[in-house]
N, CA, C and O atoms as a GROMACS GRO file, in nm:
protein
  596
    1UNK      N    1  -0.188   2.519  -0.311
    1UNK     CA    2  -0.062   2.453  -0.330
    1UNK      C    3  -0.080   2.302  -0.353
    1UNK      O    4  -0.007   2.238  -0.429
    2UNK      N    5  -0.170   2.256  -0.291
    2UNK     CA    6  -0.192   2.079  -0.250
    2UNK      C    7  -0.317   2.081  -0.333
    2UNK      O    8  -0.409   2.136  -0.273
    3UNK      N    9  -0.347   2.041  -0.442
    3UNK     CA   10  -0.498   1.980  -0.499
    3UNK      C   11  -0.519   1.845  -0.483
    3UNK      O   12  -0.631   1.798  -0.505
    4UNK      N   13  -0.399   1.754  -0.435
    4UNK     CA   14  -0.460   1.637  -0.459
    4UNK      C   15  -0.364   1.542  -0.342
    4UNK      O   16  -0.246   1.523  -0.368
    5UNK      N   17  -0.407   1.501  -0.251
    5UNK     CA   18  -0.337   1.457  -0.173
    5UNK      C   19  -0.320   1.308  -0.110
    5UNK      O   20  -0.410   1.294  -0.027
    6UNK      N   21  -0.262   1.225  -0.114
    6UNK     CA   22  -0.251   1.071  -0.110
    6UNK      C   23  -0.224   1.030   0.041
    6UNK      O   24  -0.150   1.089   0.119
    7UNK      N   25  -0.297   0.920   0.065
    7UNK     CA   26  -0.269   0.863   0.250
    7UNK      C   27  -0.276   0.740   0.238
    7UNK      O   28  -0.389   0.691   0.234
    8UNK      N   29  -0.168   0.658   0.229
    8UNK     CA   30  -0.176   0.483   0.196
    8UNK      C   31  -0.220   0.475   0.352
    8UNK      O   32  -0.214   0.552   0.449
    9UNK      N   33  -0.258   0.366   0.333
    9UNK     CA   34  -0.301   0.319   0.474
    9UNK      C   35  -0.278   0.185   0.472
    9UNK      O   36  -0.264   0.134   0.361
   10UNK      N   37  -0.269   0.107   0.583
   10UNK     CA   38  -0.275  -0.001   0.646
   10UNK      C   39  -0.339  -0.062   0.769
   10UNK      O   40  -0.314  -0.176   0.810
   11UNK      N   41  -0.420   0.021   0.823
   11UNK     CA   42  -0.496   0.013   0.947
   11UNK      C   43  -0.443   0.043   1.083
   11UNK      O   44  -0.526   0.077   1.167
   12UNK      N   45  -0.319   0.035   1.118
   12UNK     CA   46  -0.229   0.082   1.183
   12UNK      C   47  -0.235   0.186   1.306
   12UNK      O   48  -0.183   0.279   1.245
   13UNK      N   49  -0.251   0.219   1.389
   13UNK     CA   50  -0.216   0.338   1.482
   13UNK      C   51  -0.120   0.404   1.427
   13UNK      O   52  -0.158   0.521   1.428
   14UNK      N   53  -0.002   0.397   1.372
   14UNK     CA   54   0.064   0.491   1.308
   14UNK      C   55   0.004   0.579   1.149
   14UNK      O   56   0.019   0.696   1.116
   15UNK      N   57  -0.061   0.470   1.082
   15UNK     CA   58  -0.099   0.518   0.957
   15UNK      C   59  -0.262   0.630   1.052
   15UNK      O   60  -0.288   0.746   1.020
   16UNK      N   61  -0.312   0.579   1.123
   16UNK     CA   62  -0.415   0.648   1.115
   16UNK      C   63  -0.371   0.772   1.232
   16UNK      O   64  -0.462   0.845   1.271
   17UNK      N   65  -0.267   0.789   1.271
   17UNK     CA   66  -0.191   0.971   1.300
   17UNK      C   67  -0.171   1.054   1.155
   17UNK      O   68  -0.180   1.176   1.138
   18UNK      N   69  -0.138   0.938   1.047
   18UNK     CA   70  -0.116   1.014   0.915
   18UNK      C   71  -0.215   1.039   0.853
   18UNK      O   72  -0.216   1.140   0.783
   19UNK      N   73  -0.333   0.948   0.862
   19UNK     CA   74  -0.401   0.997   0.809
   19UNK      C   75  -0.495   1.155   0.855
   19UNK      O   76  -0.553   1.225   0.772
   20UNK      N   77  -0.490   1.180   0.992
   20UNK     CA   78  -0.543   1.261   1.068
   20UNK      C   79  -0.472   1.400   1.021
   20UNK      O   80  -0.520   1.513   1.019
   21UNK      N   81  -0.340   1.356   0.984
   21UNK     CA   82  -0.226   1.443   0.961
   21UNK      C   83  -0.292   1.516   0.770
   21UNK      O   84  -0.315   1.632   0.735
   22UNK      N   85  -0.299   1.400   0.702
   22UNK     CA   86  -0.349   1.463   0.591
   22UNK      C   87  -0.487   1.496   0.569
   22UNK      O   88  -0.519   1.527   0.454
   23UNK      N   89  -0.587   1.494   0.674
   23UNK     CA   90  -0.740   1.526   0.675
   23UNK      C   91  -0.689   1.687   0.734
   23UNK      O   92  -0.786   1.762   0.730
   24UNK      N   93  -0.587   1.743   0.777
   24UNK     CA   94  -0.618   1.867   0.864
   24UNK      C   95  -0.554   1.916   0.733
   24UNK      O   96  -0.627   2.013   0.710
   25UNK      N   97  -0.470   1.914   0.638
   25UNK     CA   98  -0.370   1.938   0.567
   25UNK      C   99  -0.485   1.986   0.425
   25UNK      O  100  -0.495   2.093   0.365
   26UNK      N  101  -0.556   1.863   0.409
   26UNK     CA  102  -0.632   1.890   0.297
   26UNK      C  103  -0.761   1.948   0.335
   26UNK      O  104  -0.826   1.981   0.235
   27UNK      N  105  -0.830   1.977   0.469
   27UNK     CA  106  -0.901   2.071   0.491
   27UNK      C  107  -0.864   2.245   0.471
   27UNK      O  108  -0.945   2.331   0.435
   28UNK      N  109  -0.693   2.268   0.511
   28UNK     CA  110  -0.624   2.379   0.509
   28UNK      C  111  -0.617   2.391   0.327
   28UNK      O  112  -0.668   2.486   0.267
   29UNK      N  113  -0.564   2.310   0.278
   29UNK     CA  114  -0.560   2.295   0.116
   29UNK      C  115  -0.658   2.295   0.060
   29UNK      O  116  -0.619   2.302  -0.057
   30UNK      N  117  -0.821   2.290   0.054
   30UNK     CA  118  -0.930   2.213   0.024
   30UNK      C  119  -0.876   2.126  -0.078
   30UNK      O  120  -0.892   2.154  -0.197
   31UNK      N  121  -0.844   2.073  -0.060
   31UNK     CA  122  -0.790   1.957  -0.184
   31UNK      C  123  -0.835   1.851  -0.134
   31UNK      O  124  -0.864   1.842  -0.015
   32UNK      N  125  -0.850   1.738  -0.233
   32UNK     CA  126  -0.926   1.602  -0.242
   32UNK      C  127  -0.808   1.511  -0.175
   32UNK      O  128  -0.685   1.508  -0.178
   33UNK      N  129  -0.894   1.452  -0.123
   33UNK     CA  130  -0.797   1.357  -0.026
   33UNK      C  131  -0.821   1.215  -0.067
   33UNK      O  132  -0.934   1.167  -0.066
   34UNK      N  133  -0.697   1.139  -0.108
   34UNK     CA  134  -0.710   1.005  -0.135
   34UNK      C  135  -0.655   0.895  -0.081
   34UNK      O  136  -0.534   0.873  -0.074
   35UNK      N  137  -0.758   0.810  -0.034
   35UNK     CA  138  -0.718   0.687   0.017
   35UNK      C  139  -0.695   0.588   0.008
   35UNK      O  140  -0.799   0.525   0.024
   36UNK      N  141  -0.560   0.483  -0.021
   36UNK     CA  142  -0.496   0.379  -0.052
   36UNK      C  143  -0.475   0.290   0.039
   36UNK      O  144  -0.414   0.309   0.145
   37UNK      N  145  -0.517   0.204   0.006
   37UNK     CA  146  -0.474   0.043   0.066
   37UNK      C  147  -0.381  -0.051  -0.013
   37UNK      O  148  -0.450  -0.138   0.040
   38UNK      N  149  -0.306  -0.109  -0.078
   38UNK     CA  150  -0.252  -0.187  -0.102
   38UNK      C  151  -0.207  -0.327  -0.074
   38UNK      O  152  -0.104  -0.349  -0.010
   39UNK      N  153  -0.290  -0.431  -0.125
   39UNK     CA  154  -0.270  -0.585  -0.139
   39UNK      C  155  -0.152  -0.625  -0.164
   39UNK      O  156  -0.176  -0.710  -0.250
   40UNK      N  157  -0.037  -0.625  -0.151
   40UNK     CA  158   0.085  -0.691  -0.177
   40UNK      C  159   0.056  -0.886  -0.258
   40UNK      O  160   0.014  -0.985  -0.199
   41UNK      N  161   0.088  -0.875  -0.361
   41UNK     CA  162   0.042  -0.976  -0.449
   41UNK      C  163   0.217  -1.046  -0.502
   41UNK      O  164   0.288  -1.012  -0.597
   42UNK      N  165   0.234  -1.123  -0.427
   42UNK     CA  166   0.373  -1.161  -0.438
   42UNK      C  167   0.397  -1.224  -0.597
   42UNK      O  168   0.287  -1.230  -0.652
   43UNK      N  169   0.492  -1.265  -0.675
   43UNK     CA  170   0.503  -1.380  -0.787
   43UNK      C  171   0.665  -1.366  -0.826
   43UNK      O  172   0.739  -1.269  -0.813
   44UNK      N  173   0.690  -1.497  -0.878
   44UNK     CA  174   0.837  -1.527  -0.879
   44UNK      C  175   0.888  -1.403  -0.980
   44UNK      O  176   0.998  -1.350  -0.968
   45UNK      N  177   0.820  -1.380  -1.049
   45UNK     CA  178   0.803  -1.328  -1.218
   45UNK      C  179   0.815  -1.150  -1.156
   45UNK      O  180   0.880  -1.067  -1.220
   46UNK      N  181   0.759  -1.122  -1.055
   46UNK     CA  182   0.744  -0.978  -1.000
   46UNK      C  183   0.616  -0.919  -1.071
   46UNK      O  184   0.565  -0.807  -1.083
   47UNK      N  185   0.590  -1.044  -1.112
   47UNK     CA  186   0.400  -0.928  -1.177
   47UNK      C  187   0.283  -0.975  -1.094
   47UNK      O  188   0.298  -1.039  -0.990
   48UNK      N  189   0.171  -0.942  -1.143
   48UNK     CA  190   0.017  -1.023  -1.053
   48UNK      C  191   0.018  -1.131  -1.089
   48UNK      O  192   0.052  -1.172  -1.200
   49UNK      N  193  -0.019  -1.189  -1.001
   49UNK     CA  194  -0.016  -1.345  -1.022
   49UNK      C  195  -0.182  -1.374  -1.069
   49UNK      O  196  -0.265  -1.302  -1.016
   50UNK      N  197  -0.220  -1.459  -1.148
   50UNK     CA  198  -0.328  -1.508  -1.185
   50UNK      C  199  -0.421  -1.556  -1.127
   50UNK      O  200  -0.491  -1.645  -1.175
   51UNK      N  201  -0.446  -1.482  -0.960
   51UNK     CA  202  -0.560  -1.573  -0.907
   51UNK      C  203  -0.654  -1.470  -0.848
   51UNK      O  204  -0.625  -1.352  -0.829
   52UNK      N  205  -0.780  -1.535  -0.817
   52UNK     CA  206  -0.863  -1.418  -0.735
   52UNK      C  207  -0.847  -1.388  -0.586
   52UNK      O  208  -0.874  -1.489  -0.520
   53UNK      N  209  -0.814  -1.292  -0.518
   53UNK     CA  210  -0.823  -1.264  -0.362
   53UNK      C  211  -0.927  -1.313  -0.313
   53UNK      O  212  -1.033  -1.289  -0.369
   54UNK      N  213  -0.926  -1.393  -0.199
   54UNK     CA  214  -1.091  -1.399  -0.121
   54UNK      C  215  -1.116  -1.262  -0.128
   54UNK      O  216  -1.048  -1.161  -0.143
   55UNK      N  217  -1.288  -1.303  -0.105
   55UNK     CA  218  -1.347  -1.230  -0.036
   55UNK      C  219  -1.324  -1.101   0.032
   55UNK      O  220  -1.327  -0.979   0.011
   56UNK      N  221  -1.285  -1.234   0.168
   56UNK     CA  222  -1.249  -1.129   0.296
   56UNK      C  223  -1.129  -1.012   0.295
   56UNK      O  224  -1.126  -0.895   0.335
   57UNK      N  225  -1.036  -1.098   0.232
   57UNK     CA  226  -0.872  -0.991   0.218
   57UNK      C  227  -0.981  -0.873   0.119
   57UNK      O  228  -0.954  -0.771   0.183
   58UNK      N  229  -1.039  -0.845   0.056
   58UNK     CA  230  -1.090  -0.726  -0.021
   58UNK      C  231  -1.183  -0.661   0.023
   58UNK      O  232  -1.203  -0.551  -0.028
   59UNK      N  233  -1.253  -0.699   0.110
   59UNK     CA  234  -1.361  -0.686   0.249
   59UNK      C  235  -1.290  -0.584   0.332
   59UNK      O  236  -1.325  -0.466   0.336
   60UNK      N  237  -1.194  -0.630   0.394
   60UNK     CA  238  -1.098  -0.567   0.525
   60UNK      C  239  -1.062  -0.478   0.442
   60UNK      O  240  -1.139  -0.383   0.445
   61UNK      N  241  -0.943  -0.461   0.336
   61UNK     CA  242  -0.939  -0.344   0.217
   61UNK      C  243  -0.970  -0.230   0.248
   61UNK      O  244  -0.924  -0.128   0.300
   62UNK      N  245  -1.126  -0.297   0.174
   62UNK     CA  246  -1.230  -0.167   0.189
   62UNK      C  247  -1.248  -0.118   0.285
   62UNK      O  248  -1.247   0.005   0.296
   63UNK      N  249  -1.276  -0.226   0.414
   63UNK     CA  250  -1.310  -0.118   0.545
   63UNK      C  251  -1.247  -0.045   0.625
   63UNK      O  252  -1.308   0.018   0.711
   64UNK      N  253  -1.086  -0.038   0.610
   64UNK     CA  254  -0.949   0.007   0.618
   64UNK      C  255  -0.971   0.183   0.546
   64UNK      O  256  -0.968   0.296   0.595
   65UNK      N  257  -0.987   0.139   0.440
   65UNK     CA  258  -1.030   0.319   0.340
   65UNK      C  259  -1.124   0.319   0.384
   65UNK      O  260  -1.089   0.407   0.462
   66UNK      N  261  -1.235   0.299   0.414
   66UNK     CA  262  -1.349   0.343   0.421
   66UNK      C  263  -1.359   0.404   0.570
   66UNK      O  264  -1.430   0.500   0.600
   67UNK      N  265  -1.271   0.328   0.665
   67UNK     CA  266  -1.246   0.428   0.802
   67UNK      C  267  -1.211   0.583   0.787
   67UNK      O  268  -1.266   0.682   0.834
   68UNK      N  269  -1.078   0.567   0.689
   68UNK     CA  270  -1.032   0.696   0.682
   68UNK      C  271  -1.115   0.825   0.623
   68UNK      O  272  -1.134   0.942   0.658
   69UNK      N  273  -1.160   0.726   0.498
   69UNK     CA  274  -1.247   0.798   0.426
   69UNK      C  275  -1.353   0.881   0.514
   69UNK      O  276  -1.360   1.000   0.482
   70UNK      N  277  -1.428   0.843   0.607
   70UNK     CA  278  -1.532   0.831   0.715
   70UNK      C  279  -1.479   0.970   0.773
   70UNK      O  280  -1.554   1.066   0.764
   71UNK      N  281  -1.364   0.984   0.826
   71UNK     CA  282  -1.308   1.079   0.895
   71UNK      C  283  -1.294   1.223   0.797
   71UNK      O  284  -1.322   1.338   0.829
   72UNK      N  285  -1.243   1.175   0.675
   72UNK     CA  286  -1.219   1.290   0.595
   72UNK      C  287  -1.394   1.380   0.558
   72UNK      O  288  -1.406   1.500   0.584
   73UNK      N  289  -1.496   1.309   0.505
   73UNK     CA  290  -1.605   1.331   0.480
   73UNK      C  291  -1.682   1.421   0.605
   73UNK      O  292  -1.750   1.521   0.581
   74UNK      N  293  -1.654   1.354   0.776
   74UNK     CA  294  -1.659   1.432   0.849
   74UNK      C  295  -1.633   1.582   0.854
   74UNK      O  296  -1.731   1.654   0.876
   75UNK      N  297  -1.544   1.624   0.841
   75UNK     CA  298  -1.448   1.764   0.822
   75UNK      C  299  -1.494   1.797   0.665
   75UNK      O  300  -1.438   1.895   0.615
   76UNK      N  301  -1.573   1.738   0.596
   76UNK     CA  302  -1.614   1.806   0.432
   76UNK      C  303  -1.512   1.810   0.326
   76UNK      O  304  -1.489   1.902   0.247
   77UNK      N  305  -1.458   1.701   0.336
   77UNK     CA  306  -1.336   1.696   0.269
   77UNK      C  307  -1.398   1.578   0.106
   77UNK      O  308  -1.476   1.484   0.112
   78UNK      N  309  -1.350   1.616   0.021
   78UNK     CA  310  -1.374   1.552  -0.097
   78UNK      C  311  -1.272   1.424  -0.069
   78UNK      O  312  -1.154   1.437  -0.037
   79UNK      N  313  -1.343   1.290  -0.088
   79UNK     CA  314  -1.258   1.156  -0.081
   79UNK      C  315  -1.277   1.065  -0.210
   79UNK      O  316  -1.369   1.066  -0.291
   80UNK      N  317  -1.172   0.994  -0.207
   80UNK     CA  318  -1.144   0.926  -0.318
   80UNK      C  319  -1.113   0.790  -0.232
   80UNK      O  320  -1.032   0.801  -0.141
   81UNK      N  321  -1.168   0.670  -0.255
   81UNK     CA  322  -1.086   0.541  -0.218
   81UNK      C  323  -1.040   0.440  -0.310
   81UNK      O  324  -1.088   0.402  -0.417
   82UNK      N  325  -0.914   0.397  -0.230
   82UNK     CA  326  -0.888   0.292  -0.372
   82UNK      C  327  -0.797   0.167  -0.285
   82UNK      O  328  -0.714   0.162  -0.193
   83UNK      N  329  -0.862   0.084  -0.365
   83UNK     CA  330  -0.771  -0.066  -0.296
   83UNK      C  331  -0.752  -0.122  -0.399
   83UNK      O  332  -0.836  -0.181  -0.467
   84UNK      N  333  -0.596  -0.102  -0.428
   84UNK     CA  334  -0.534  -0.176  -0.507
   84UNK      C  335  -0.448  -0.282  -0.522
   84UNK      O  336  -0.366  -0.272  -0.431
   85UNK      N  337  -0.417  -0.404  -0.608
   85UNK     CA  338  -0.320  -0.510  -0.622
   85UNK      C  339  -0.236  -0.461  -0.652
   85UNK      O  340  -0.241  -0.350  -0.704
   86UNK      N  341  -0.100  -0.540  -0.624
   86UNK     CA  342   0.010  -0.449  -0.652
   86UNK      C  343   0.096  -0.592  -0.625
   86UNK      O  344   0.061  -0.680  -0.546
   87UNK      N  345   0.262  -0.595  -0.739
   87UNK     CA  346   0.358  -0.680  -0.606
   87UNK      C  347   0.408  -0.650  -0.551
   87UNK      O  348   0.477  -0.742  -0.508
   88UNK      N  349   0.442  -0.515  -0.483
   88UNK     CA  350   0.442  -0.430  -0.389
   88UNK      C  351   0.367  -0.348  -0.346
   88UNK      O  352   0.260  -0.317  -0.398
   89UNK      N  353   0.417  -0.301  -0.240
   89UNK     CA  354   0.310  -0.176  -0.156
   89UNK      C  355   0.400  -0.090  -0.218
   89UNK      O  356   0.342  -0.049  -0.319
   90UNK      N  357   0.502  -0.045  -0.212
   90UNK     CA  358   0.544   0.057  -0.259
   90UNK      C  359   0.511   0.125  -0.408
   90UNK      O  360   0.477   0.240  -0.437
   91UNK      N  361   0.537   0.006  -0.493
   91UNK     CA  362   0.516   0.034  -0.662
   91UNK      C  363   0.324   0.049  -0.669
   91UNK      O  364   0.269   0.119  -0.754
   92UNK      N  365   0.251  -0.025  -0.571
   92UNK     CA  366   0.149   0.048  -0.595
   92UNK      C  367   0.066   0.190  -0.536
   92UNK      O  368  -0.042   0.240  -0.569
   93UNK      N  369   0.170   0.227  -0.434
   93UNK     CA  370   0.203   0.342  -0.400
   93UNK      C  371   0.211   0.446  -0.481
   93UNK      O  372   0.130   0.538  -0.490
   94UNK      N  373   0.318   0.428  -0.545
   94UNK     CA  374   0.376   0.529  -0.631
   94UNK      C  375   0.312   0.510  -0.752
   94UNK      O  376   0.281   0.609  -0.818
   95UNK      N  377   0.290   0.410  -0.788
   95UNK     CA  378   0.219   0.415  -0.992
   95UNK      C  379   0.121   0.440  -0.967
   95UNK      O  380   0.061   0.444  -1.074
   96UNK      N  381   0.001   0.479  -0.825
   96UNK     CA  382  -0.088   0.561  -0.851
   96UNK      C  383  -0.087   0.699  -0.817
   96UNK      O  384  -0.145   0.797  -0.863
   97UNK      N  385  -0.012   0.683  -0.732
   97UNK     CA  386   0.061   0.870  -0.692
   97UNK      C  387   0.076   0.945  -0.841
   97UNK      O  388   0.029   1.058  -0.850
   98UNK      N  389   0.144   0.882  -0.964
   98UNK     CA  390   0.153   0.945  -1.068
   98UNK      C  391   0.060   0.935  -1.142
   98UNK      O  392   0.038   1.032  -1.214
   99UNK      N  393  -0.027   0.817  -1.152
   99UNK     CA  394  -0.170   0.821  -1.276
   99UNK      C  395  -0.250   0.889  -1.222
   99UNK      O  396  -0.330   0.945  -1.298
  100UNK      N  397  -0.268   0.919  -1.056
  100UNK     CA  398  -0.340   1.001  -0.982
  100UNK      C  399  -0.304   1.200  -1.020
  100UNK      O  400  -0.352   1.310  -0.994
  101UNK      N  401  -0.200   1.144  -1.085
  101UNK     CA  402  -0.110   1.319  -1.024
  101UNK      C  403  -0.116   1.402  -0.922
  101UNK      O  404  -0.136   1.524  -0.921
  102UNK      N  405  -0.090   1.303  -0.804
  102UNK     CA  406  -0.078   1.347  -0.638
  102UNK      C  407   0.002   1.469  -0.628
  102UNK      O  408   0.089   1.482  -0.714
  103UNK      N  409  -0.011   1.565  -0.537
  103UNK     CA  410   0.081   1.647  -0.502
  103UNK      C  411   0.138   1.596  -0.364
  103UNK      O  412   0.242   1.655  -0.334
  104UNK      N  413   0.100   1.510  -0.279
  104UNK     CA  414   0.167   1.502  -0.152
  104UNK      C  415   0.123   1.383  -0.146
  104UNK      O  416   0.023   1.335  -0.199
  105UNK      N  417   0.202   1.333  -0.076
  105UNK     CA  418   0.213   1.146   0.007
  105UNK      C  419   0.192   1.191   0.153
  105UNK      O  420   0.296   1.246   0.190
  106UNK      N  421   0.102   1.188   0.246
  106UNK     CA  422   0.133   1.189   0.378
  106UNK      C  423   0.114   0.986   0.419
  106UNK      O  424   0.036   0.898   0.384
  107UNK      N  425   0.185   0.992   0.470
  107UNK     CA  426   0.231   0.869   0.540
  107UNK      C  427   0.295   0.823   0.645
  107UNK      O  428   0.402   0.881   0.664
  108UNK      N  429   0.263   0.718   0.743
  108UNK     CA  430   0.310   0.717   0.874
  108UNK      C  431   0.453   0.650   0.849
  108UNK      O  432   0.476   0.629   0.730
  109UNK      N  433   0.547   0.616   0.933
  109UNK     CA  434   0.682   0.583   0.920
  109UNK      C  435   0.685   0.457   0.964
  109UNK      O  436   0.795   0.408   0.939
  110UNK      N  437   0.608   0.376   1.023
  110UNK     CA  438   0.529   0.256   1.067
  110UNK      C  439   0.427   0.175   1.045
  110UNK      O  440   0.336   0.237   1.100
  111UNK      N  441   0.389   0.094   1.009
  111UNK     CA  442   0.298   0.025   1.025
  111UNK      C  443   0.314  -0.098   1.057
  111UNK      O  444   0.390  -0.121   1.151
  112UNK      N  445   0.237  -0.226   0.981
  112UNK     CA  446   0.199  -0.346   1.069
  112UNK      C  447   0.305  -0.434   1.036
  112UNK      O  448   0.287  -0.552   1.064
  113UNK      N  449   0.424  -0.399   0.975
  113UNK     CA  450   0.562  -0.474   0.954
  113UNK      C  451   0.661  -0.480   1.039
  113UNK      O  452   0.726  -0.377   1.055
  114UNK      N  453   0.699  -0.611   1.121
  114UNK     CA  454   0.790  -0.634   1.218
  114UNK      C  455   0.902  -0.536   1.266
  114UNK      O  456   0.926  -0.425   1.218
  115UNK      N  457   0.957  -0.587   1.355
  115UNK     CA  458   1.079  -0.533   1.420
  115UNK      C  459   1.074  -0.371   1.384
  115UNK      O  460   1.143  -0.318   1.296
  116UNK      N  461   0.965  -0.294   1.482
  116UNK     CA  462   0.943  -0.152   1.470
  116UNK      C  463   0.972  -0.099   1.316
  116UNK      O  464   1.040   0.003   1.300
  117UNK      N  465   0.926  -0.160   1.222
  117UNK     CA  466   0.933  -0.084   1.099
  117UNK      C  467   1.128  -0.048   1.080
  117UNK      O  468   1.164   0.057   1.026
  118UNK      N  469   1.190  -0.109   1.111
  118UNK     CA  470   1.338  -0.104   1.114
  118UNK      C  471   1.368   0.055   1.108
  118UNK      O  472   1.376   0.110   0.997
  119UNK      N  473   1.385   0.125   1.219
  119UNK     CA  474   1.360   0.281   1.214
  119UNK      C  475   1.274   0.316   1.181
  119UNK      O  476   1.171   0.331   1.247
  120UNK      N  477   1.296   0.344   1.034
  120UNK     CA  478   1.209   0.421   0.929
  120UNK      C  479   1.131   0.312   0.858
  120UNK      O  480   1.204   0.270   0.768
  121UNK      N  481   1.003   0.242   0.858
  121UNK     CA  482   0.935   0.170   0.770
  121UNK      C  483   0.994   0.147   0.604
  121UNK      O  484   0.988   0.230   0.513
  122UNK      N  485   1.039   0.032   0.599
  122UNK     CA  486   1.061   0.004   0.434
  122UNK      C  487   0.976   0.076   0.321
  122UNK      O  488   1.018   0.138   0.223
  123UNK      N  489   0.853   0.055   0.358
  123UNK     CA  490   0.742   0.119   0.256
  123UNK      C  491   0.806   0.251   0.239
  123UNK      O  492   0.870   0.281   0.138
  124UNK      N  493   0.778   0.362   0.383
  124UNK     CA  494   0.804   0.463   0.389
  124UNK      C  495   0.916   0.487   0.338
  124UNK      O  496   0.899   0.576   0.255
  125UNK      N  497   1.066   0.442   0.344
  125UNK     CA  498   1.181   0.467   0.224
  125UNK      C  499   1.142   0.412   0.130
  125UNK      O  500   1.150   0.493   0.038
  126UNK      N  501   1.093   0.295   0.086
  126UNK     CA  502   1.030   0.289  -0.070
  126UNK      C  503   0.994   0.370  -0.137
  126UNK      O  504   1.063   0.400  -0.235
  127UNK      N  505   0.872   0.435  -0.108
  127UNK     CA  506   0.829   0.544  -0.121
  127UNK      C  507   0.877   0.679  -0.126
  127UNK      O  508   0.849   0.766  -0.208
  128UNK      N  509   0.959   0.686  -0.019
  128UNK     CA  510   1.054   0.826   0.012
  128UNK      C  511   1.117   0.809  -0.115
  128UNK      O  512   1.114   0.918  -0.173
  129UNK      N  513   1.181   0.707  -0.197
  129UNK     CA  514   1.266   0.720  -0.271
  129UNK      C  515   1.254   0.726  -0.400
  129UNK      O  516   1.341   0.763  -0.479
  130UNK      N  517   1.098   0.672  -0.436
  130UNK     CA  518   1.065   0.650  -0.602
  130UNK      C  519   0.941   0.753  -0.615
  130UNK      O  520   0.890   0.754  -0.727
  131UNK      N  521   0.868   0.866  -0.492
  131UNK     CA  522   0.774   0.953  -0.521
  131UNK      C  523   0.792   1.020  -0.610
  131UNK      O  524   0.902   1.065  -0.643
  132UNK      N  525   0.690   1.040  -0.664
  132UNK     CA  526   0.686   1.210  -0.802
  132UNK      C  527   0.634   1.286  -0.775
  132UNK      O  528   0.588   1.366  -0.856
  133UNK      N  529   0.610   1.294  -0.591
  133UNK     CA  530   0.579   1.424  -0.529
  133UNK      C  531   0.664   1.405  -0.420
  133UNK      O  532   0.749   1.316  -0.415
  134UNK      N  533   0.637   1.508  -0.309
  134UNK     CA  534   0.646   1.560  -0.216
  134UNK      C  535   0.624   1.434  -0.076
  134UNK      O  536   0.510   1.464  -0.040
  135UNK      N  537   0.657   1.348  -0.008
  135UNK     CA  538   0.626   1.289   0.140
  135UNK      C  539   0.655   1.307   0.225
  135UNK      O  540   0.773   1.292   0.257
  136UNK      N  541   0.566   1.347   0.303
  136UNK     CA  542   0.556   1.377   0.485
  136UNK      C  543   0.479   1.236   0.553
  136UNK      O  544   0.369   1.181   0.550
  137UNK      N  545   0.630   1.214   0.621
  137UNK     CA  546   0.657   1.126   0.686
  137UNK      C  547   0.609   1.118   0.826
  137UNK      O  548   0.676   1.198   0.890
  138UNK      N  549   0.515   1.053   0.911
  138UNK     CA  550   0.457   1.120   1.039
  138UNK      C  551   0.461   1.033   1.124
  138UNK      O  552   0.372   0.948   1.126
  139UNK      N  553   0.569   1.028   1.221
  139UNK     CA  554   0.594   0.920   1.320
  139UNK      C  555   0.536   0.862   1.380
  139UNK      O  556   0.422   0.878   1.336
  140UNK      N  557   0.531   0.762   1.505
  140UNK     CA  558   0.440   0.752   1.566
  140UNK      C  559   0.415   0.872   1.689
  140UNK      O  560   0.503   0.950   1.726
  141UNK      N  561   0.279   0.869   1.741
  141UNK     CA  562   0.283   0.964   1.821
  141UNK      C  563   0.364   0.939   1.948
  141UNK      O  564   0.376   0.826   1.996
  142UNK      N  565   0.437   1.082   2.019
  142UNK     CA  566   0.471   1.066   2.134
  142UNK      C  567   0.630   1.045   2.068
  142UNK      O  568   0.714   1.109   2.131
  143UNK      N  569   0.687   0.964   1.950
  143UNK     CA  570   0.784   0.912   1.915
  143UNK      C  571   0.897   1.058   1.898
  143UNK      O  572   0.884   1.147   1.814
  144UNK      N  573   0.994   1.050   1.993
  144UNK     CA  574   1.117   1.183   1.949
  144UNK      C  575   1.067   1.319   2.035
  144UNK      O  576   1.123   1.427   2.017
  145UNK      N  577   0.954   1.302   2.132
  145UNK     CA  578   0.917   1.407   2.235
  145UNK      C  579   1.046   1.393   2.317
  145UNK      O  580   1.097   1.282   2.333
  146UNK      N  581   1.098   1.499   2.366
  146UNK     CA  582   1.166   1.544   2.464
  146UNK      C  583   1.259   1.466   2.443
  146UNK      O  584   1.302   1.404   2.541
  147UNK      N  585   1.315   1.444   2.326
  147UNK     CA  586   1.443   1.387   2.299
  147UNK      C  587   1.591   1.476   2.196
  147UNK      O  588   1.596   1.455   2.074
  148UNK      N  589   1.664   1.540   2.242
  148UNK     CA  590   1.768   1.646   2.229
  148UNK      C  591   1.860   1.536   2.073
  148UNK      O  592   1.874   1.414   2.068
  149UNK      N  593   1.899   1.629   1.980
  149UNK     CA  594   1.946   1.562   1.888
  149UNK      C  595   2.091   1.550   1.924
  149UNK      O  596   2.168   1.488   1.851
   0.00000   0.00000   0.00000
């Protein structure tokens, strides 16, 4: 059902429940599991702006996917990493979800953006709203246990 499966990350305790979430998912699927980071590259204009990232911001990047990646390879899982510029996290979310031709987004509902991710993480409705697949959304842990709707 799943051949190709997407896990943005951010380094996060919440992103890395999702990612755990899509390493068991694409072991059950054998499908290739891919890992995203996204640089948020601000400009008045809304495009890339003309300069080079240090170093380090592309350093951390990498070692962000390369955690997850680490985990997936464990379990024999085929990995893909990618750290991309973007002027959003979301649009570079999604415009590789489709050049990728992802079948699933797993993604945490949180990450390293203020005031508890306002409920539901911006990214995560970003995303929820412009995917050309399928997203499973994966809370934080412990989050909505023993709580009656």
């Amino acid at each position: 059902m799943f051949e190709r499966i997407m896990v943005p990350t951010d380094g996060s305790e919440n992103a890395k429940q999702a990612a755990k979430a899509a390493i068991e998912i694409a072991k059950k699927e054998d499908a290739t599991l891919i890992v995203i980071h996204v640089i948020p590259l601000w400009s008045p204009l809304g495009t890339k702006p003309s300069f080079t990232l240090p170093e380090e911001i592309v350093k951390e990047a990498e070692n962000i996917v390369n955690e997850v990646a680490e985990m997936a390879k464990e379990e024999g899982i085929d990995v893909e990493t990618l750290v991309v510029e973007s002027p959003s996290v979301v649009q570079g979310i999604v415009e590789e979800a489709k050049e990728r031709d992802v079948d699933l987004i797993v993604m945490g509902t949180r990450g390293l953006s203020g005031v508890k991710g306002l409920i539901l993480g911006s990214t995560t409705k970003g995303v929820l709203s412009r995917s050309p697949c399928p997203v499973l959304a994966i809370p934080p842990e412990g989050e909505g246990e023993g709580e009656e709707g």
